[in-house]
N, C-alpha and C positions, 0 to 999 in steps of 0.2 A: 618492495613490490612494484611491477611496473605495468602501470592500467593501460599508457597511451596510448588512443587509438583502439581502446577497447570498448564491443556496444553494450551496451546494457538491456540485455532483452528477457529473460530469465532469473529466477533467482536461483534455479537448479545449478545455471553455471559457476556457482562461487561455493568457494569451498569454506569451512567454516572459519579459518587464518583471512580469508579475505577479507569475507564481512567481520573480523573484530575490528581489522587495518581501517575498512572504514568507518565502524561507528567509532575507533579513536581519534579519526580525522575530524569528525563531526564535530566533537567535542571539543577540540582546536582549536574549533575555527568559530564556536561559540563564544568559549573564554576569548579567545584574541582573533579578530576579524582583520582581513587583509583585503583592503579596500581597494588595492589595485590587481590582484594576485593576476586575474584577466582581463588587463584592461588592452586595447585593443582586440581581442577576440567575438566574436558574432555566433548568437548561438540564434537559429529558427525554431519556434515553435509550430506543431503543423498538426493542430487538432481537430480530428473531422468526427469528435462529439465533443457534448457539453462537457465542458469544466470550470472549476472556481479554483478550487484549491491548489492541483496539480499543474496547474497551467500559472496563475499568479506567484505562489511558491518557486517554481524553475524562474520563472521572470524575476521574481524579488534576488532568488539565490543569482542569477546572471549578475544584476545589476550591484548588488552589493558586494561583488570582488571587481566591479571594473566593467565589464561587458558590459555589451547593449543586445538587442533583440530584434527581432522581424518576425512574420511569421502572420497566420492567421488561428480566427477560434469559433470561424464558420466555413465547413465546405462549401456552401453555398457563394462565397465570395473567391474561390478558389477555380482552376482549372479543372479541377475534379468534377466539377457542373455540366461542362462542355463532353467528360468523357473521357478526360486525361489518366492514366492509368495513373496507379499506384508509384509501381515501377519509376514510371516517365518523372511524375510528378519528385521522386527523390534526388534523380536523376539532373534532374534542375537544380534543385535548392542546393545540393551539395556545389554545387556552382559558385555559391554564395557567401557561405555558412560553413563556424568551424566544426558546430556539433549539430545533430536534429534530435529533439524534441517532440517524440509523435503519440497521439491517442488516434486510438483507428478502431470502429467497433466489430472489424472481423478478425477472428483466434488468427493466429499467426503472420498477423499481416506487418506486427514489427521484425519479423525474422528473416521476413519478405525485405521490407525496405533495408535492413542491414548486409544483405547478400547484394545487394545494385550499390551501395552508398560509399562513397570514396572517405567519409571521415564519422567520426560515432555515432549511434542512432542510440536513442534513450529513452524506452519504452512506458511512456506515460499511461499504456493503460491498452490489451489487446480485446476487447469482445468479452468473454466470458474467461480467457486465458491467465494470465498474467498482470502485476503489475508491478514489478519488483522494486522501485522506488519507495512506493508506499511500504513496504515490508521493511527496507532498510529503517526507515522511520519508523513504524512500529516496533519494532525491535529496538533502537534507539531510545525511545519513549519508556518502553518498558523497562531498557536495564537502568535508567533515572531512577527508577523506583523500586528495582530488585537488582540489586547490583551481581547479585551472586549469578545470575544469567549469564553473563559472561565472564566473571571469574571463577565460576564453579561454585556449587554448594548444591543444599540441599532442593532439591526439584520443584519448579517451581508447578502449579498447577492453573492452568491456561483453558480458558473455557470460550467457546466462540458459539450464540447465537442467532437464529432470524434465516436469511436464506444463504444455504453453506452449499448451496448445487452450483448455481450462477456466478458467485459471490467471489471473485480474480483475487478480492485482496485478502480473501479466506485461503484462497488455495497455493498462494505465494506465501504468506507468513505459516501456516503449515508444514509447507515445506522446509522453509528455512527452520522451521525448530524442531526439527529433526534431527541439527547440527548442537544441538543442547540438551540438557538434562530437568524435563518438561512431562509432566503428567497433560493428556486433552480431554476433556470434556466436552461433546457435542450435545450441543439441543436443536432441534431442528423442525415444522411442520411436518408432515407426510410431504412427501414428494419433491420435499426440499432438503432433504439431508446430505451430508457432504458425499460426494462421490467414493465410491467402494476402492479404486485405485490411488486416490490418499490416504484414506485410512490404511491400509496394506503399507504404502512407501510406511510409513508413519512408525505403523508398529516394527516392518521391517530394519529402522533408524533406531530402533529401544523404548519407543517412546509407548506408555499405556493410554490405551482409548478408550473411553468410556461412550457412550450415548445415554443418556438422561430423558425423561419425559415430558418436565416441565422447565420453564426459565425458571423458577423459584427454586428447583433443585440444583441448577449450575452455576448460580446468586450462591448458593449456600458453601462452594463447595469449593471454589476457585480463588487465584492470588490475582487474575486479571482475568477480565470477564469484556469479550470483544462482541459487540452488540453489532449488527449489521439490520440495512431497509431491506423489510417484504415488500416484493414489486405485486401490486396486483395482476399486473398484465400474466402472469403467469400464472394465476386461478381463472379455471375455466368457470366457477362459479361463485359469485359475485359476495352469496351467502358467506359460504366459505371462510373467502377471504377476513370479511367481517368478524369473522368468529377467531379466525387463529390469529387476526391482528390483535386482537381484545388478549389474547395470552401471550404474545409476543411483546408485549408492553414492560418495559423498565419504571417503577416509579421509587419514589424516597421512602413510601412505605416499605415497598417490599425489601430494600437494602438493611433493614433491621434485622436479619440473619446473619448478612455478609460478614467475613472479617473485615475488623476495623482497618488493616491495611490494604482491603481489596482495591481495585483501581476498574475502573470503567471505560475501555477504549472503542472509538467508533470513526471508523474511515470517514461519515457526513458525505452528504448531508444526512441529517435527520429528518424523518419525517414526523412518526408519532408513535414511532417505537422505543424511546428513551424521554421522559416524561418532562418537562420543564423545570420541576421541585428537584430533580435528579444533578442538576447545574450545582448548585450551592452545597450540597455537599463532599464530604470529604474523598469520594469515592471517583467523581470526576474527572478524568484525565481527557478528552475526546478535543479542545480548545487547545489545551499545551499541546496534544500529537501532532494536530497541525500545524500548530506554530514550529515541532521538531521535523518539517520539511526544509524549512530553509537551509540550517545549518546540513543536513543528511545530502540535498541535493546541492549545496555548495560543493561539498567532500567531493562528489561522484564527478561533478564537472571539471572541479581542479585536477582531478586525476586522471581522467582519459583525454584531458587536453595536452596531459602532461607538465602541469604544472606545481602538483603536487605529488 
């Protein structure tokens, strides 16, 4: 398969041959690391919101095939301050730069910069849209521990709670398991349950949807159980929030229902929706996901560099 030169903005655009191609690359390049595979190559990161993970992980993965980096991870330190369009601003760095690396918090603004960009743009994270990296990694992460995910077998059941409206890296990895053999489970507050036009793609793909009332009921019921942060800022009342935080809560008690192989994934940060006691057990995966950024985003760079 031939990626070079291709953007990564979506995860709609990849068909499910693609993403195995990559998560077998992943896997690679974990067992055996190639510490030069890009070296001479220049990748910019160009984040114009907070990151830790996404932004460090691309940087780790650059640096550990060879590359090096530029870039910022405050607009505030950017042209963008002054007034510099979007547009303009890509328009530059691809001046410089073999790939771009972008987090931008308005829905389609990485689709924007890949239509102006002379060489790949790699959608680190749109607004409330996309964020397709993180998905390949999630996916990645998960068939670690359900192999049959991507060699076929019996269905696995996948349960995503906390807020599934806002929530890019709910409505990317949804999508993509559309391309697999995946029972969903939602749980969701009012007014934050996944939007009506994934669910439809979803069951349109085979997949069955369930909605659930409580998190204790999507704990009880699932092979991997994807925990997402309630924003407050999206409760108009303050009470509220208070109250459906208090049920959106993951603790080590309540995993005493789980199956024993259930797995716990969570994009992070956490805030105080997955309880600290929840760490030390077996059920834990949210630590290792991100550490399956590195090897995931190594894959995706050596390939649209055209180097793998």
């Amino acid at each position: 398969m031939n990626f070079r030169g291709r953007h990564i903005i979506s995860i709609a655009d990849f068909s499910r041959e693609e993403i195995l191609h990559i998560l077998q690359l992943a896997g690679e390049l974990e067992r055996r690391p190639r510490p030069d595979l890009l070296a001479g190559r220049l990748m910019a990161t160009l984040f114009f919101e907070p990151s830790t993970r996404t932004r460090l992980s691309f940087e780790a993965a650059m640096h550990k095939l060879g590359g090096r980096v530029i870039g910022f991870s405050d607009p505030g330190s950017s042209s963008a301050r002054k007034g510099e369009s979007l547009a303009d601003t890509i328009r530059m760095v691809d001046q410089y730069a073999d790939v771009v690396v972008m987090r931008h918090p308005r829905c389609g603004s990485a689709r924007l910069a890949s239509e102006v960009s002379r060489v790949p743009v790699l959608n680190g994270g749109d607004g409330a849209n996309q964020h397709p990296t993180q998905t390949f990694l999630d996916l990645y992460t998960i068939a670690k521990d359900f192999p049959q995910l991507v060699a076929g077998g019996p269905a696995l059941t996948v349960g995503f709670a906390g807020d599934l409206k806002y929530g890019r890296t709910v409505h990317s990895l949804v999508a993509a398991l559309g391309h697999f053999r995946v029972d969903l489970v939602l749980a969701a507050p009012r007014g934050l349950e996944l939007p009506e036009h994934y669910i439809d793609e979803a069951r349109q793909a085979g997949l069955k949807v369930t909605q659930v009332a409580t998190l204790q009921e999507a704990v009880e019921r699932c092979d991997v159980l994807y925990m997402t942060r309630l924003q407050e800022e999206r409760f108009p009342d303050p009470l509220e929030f208070d109250h459906v935080k208090a049920s959106y809560r993951l603790t080590a008690t309540m995993l005493a229902g789980a199956r024993q192989s259930m797995k716990v994934l969570h994009p992070l940060p956490r805030v105080n929706e997955i309880a600290q006691d929840v760490d030390a057990t077996v059920h834990a995966r949210y630590f290792d996901q991100a550490g399956n950024g590195v090897p995931v985003r190594q894959a995706l760079l050596g390939l649209v560099l055209g180097a793998l």
